[in-house]
N, C-alpha and C positions, 0 to 999 in steps of 0.2 A: 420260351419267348421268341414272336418273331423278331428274326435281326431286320428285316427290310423294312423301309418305309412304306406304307400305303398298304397295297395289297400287291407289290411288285414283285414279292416271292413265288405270289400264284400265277403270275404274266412269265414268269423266268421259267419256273417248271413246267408251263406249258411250252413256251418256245424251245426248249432244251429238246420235248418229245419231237417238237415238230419238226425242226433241225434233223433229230436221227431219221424221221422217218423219212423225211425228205430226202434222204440220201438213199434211203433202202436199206439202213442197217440196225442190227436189233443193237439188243443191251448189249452182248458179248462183243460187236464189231465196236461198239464207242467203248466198250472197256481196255480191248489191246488199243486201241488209235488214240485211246488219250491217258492210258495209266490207271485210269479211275476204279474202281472195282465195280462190276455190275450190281450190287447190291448198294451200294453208294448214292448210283446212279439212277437205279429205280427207284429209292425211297425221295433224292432229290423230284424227280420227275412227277413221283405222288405227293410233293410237297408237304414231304413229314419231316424232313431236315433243311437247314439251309446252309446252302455249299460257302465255303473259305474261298477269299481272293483266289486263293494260290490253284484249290481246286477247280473255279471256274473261268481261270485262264487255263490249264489245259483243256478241259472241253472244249473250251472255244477254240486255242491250236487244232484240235482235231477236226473240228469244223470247218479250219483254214477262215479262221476271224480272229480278230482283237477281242479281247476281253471286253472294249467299249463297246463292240460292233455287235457284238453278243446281246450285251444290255440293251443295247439303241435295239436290235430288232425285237428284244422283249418290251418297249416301251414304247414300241411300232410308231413312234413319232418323225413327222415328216414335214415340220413348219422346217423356214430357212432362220427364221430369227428363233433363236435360245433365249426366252423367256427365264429370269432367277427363280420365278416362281414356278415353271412346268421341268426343271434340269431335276431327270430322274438324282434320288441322292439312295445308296445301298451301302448297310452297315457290315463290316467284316466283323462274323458271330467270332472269331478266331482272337482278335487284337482290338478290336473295337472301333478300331481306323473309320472314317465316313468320309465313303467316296462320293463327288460330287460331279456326273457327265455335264459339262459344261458346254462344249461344241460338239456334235459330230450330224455326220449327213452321209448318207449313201454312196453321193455322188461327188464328196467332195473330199481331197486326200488328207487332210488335216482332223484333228482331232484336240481336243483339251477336255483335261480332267483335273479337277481340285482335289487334293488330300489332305485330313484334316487327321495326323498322327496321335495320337496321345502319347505319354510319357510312356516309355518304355516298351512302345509300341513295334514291332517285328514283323516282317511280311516275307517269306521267299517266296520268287516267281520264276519258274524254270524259263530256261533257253526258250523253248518251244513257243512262249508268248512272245518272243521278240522275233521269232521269222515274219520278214518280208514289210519289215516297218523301222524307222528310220525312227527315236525316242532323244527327249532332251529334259532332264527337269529340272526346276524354277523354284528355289526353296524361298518361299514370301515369309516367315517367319518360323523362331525355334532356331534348332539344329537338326541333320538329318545325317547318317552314316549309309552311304550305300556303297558296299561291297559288287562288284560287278566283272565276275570272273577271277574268283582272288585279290583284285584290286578296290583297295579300301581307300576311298575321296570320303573327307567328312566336310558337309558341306554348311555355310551359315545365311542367316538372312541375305536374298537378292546371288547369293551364288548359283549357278547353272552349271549343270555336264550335259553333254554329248555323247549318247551312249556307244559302242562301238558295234564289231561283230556280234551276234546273237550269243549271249553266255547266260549261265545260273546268275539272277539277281538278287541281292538281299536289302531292302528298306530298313532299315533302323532308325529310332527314337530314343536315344539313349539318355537323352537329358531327363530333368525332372518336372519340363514344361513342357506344351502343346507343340506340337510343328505343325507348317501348312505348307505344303509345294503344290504345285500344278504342273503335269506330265502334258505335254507338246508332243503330237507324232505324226509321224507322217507315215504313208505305205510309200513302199519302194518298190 
């Protein structure tokens, strides 16, 4: 089953190729620079798998991007207004989670992302996605646990954190309802 919506799995594994080659580096250089394993990484790339959160935020680390910035240039969109109806939305084949790129733009330092948790739903995202970006989220309903470097804030409707130094992060969904936050960030 495709997890993506649309055909944005096949825009992603393209941008993925064109990212590496743009840089001049084969499978083996984006496997030490992002963890990933080259086999991973080419089946990603031929769009026979589709990659986890967690996985396509370190590619994107390796790429020196957001996880957003990643998607936005697989969804080569370049309007200033964020239409509800054109905001790329990407399911995590992993947790089920549905991310929703809400703002982002090339040229402008801010970003917004909705997440729509399901019960019981899990994400870690390494260190590595949090260099050089400044994160805050926004829990709009549910409950959410994020653990962020050891330190466990469990957070309820209308609560916000301020994320700190770049550490291992973990999303949690530990109740037995839906949660929804939206991730605010900025580059620094």
């Amino acid at each position: 089953m495709d997890t993506f919506v649309d055909d944005a799995g096949l825009r992603l594994a393209v941008r993925l190729r064109l990212e590496r080659e743009a840089r001049g580096w084969s499978l083996s250089d984006l496997a030490e620079r992002s963890g990933v394993s080259k086999a991973a990484i080419s089946k990603i790339e031929r769009g026979e798998t589709s990659p986890t959160a967690a996985l396509l935020a370190r590619l994107a680390a390796a790429f020196d991007l957001t996880l957003a910035g990643l998607l936005l240039r697989a969804e080569n969109n370049g309007e200033r207004v964020s239409r509800a109806a054109d905001q790329p939305l990407w399911r995590d084949p992993a947790t089920g989670y549905l991310r929703r790129q809400v703002f982002m733009q090339p040229d402008h330092p801010v970003e917004l992302v909705r997440v729509d948790m399901p019960p019981g739903g899990r994400v870690e995202m390494p260190a590595s996605s949090y260099a050089r970006i400044r994160q805050v989220v926004w829990v709009l309903e549910g409950e959410m646990t994020l653990t962020e470097g050891g330190t466990r804030h469990v957070l309820a409707a209308g609560d916000g954190l301020g994320f700190g130094p770049p550490s291992d992060v973990v999303f949690e969904n530990a109740s037995t309802a839906p949660a929804a936050y939206v991730v605010a960030l900025a580059r620094s």
